[in-house]
N, C-alpha and C positions, 0 to 999 in steps of 0.2 A: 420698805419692802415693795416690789411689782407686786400688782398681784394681777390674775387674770379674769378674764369673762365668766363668770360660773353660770353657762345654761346647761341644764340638761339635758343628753339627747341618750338615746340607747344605745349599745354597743355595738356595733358591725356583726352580720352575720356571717363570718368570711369561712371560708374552704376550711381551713384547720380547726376551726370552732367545730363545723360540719360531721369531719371524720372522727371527732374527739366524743363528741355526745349524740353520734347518729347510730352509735351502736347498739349490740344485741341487749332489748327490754328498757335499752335509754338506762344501762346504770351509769353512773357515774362514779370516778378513783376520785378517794376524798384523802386528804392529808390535815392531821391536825396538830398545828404547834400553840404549845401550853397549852397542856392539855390538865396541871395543876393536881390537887390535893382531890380529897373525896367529895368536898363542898364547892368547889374552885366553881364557874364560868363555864371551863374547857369542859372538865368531864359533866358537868350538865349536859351541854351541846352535843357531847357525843352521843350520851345515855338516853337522852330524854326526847332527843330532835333526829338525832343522824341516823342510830343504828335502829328505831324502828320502822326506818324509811325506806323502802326495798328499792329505791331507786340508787341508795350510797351502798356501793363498793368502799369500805374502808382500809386505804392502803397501805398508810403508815402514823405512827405517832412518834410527835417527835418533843422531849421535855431535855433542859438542861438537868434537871432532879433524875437521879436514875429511880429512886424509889416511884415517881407521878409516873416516868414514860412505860416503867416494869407495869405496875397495876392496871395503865389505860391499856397497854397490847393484851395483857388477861382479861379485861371488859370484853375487849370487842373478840376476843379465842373465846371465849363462855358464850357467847351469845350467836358468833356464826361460824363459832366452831373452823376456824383457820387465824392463823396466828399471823398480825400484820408487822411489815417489815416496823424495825425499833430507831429511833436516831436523836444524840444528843447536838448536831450541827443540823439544823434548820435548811443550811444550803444543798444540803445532801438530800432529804426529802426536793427540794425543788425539784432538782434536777432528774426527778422521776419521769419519764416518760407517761408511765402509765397514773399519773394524777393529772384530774381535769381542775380540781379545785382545792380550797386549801380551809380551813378554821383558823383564824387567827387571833387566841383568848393570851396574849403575855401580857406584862406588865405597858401600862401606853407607851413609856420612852423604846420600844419596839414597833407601835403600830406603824408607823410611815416608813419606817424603810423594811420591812418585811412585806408589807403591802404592794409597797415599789418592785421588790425585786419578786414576787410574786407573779406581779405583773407581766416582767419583762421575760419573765420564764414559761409565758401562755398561760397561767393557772387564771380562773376566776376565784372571787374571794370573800367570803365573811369575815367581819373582822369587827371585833367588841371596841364598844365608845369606852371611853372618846374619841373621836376619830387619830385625833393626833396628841402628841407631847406638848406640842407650840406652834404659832400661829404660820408660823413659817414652811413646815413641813405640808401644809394642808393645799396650796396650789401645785406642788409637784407630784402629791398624790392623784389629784386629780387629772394630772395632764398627764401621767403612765395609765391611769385608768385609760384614756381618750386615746394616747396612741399606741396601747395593745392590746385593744379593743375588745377589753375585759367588765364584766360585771363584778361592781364593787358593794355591796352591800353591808353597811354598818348595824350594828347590835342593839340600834335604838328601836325597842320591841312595840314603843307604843305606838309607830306610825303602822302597828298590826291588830291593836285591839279594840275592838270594837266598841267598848266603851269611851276611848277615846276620841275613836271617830262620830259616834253619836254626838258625844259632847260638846265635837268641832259644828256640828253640821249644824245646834241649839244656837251658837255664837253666831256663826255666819248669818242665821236664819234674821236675825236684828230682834229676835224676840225679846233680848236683855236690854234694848237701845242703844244710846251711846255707851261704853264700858271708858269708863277712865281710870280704872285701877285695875289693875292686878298682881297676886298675892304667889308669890313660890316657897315651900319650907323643904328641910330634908329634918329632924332633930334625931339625933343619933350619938351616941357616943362610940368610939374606937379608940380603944388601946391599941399597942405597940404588941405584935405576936412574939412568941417564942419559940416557937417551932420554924424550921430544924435549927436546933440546939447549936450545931457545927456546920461547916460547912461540907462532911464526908458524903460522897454520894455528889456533889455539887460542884460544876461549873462555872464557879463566881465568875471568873472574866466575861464569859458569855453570855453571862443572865447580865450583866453588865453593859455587855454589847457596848453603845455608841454614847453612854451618859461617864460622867467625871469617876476616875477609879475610885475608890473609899475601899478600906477593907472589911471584909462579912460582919455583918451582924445581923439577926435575927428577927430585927425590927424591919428590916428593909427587905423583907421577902414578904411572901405568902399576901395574904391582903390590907397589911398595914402599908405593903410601899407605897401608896397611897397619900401617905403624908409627908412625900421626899420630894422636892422641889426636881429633885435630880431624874426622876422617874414618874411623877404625874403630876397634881395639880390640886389635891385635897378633895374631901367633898367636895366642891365646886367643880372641878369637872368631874366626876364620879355620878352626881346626881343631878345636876343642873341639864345637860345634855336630854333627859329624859322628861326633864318638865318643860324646858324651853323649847323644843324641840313640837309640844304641843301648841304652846300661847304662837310661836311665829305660823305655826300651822292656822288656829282658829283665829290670830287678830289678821293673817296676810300682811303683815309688814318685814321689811328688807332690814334695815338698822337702825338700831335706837341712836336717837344725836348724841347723848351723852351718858358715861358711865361713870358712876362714882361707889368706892368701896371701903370698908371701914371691919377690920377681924382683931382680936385679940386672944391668946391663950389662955386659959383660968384655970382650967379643969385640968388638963394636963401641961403648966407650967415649966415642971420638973424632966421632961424625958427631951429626945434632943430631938423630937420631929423638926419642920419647917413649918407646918400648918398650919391655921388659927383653926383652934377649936369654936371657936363662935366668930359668923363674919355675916356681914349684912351688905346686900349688893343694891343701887338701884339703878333703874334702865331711864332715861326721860326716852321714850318714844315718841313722834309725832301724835298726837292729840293722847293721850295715857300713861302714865306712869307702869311700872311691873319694878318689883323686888325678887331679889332669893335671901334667904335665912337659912342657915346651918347655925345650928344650936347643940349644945349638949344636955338634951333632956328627950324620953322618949315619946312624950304626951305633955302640951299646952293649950290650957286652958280652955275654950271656945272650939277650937279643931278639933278636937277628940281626935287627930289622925298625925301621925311622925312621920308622914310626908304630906305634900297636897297641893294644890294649885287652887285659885279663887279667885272668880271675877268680878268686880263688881259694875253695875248698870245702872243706866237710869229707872231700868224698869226691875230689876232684880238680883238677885247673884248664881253665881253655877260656882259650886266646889266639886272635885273632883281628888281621886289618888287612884293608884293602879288598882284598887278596890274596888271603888264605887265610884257614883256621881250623883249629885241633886242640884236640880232646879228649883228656886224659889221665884215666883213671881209676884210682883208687889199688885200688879192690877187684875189680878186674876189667880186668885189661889184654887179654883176646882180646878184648873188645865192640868191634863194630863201627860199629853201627846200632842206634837205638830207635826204635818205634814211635809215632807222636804220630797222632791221629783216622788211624787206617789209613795213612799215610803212613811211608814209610820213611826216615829222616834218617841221612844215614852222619856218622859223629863226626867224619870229617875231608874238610876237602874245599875246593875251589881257588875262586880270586875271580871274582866278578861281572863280566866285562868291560861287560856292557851294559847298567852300570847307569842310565848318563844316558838312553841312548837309551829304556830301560823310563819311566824316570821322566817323560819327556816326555812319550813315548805315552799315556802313565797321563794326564795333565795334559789334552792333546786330547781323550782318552775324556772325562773326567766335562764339561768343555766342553761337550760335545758332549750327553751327558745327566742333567749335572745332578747326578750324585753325586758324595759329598765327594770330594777326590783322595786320595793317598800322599804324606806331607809336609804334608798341610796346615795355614796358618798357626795354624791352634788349636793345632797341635802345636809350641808356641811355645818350650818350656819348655828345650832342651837350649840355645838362645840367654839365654835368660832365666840359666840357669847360668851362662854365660860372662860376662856385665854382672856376676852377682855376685863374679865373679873377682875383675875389673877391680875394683870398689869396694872389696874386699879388699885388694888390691894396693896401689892409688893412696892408701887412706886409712890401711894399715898400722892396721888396726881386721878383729878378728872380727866378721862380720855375723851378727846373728840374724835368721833366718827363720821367721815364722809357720806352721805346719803347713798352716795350714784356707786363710789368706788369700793368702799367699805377701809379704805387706808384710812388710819391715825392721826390722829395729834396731840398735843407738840412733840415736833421730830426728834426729839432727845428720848422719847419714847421703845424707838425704832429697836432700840436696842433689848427690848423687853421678848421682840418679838419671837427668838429663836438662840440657835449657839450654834458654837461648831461640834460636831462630833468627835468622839475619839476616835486617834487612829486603830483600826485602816479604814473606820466603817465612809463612809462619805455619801450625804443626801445627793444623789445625782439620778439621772434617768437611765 
């Protein structure tokens, strides 16, 4: 695979941006595809993020499920009392004039090429991690990002919560010393859904879009598709994106030299996911090691927490989950607080509740002027770690990673890295 330069620069402030969000009280036409079930992603984002936001004008929704797209357009008729336009083809919202931006919560084997032609359509865009399906999809998304000079903002929440950033700013401070270890879990169990029962109401082909045809079943909708090769990437990218996404934040390093991976099925043996229920990943970074764990248990032993992240130092450890965070120091157990640019960071301290809602508002703001967001898709690389899990995993092969480039090896690899799509979808710009 080529792959490109990924630096970050902000979107161009250009004329059409100008007319699009210089209007009356700065609202903004918002469109949201997969917009999902009662518990879904999508109708969060709307409910909880979008429509208390007097800056979103909400234009249309648009779900392949007629049941999700019926109940989101009654959400948002109950709440501001006009009823937005309905749609089960995704392209047909694009081509709305009056949408600046879009929500984009579907299954992953949809993020890059909805993002793409999002793009190309002038929308700016949120759009939930993983960033992409495969490792492949992830430089084209970026360079539609670049040349239509759109703001792309990914659903990794935690580069909005404060706890997390406290956390990062404890690492960087060198108060832990060297860290040569670091510790990533998710422990969860997930069954296969049942809901909907049939496929009535439901656009199999579509919700299928660009991944290999297979006929409906039930397990491969709602939030198990999850564990379909063919549409994501297991807990591993589901949850990895969210922890890694912190350690490359707090250690500042580009790629680990090598990746090795090791999953097998126990718990659910019998059902026909692709997934391993239990897999164990490890990173060799330059001077540190980092793992992830997906386990099927809700609580183990020492962590008392079913997700979390843990560093270890020469001077102490920092754990952390989207909850909390504690510092331990080995040379100094009355410290409190350190000091970082005049700021006072206390060593322990409770989770982010409002981290979606931050990350949203974050997302409207630079909308609205043009600067990069929090999450943005340049900051591609904690998903980029999760692909290389998966090739790890799937090919029962160590991956080498180039330092400078971030391409692969051995080249027999290459083929891990992506597919073609079904017709007629086609990854192009």
């Amino acid at each position: 695979m080529t792959r490109r330069t990924f630096i970050g620069t902000s979107a161009a402030f250009s004329a059409l941006s100008y007319s699009r969000v210089g209007g009356a009280n700065d609202r903004l036409g918002f469109g949201f595809i997969g917009v999902g079930h009662e518990h879904s992603r999508g109708t969060g984002l709307l409910e909880k993020c979008c429509l208390p936001d007097p800056r979103v004008e909400p234009i249309a929704v648009c779900d392949v499920y007629r049941p999700y797209r019926e109940r989101a357009a009654q959400i948002i008729e109950h709440e501001r009392h006009r009823r937005p336009a309905v749609y089960e083809d995704f392209r047909e919202l694009l081509a709305r004039k009056d949408i600046d931006a879009v929500v984009i919560a579907t299954p992953d084997h949809w993020h890059a090429l909805m993002t793409i032609m999002a793009c190309r359509a002038g929308k700016d865009v949120y759009v939930e991690k993983p960033v992409s399906h495969s490792m492949n999809e992830i430089p084209v998304m970026v360079e539609a990002m670049r040349k239509y000079n759109r703001i792309v903002q990914v659903g990794a929440q935690g580069s909005s919560n404060e706890s997390f950033q406290n956390a990062a700013a404890i690492v960087k401070s060198g108060l832990l010393g060297h860290i040569h270890k670091v510790e990533t879990w998710i422990y969860w169990l997930l069954g296969l859904e049942t809901q909907p029962a049939t496929s009535e109401g439901l656009n199999w082909d579509m919700w299928l879009g660009p991944a290999p045809y297979h006929d409906f079943e039930p397990g491969r909708c709602r939030f198990s598709f999850r564990l379909f090769d063919d549409y994501a990437g297991g807990m591993t990218t589901d949850w990895m994106p969210h922890l890694m996404g912190f350690v490359l934040d707090a250690m500042g390093q580009k790629w680990p030299e090598t990746v090795t991976a090791v999953g097998t099925r126990q718990v659910y043996a019998k059902d026909n996911r692709d997934a391993p229920d239990s897999i164990s990943v490890t990173y060799q970074f330059p001077g540190y090691i980092c793992t992830f764990e997906n386990a099927p248990q809700q609580f183990q032993g020492r962590r008392k927490r079913n997700h979390g992240i843990e560093l270890t130092g020469e001077n102490g450890t920092l754990t952390l989950s989207r909850n909390e965070y504690e510092t331990i120091i080995n040379t100094d157990k009355t410290l409190t607080h350190i000091t970082v640019n005049d700021r006072q960071i206390p060593l322990n301290g409770g989770g982010d509740r409002k981290e979606t809602e931050k990350h949203m508002s974050n997302f409207i703001d630079c909308v609205l002027s043009r600067e990069q967001s929090a999450g943005s898709l340049d900051e591609h690389r904690a998903t980029t770690l999760a692909h290389l899990a998966n090739i790890a995993y799937r090919s029962r092969q160590s991956v080498f990673v180039h330092q400078e480039t971030g391409t692969i090896s051995p080249a027999w690899l290459h083929k891990h890295l992506g597919r073609e799509y079904r017709a007629p979808w086609k990854l192009e710009l």
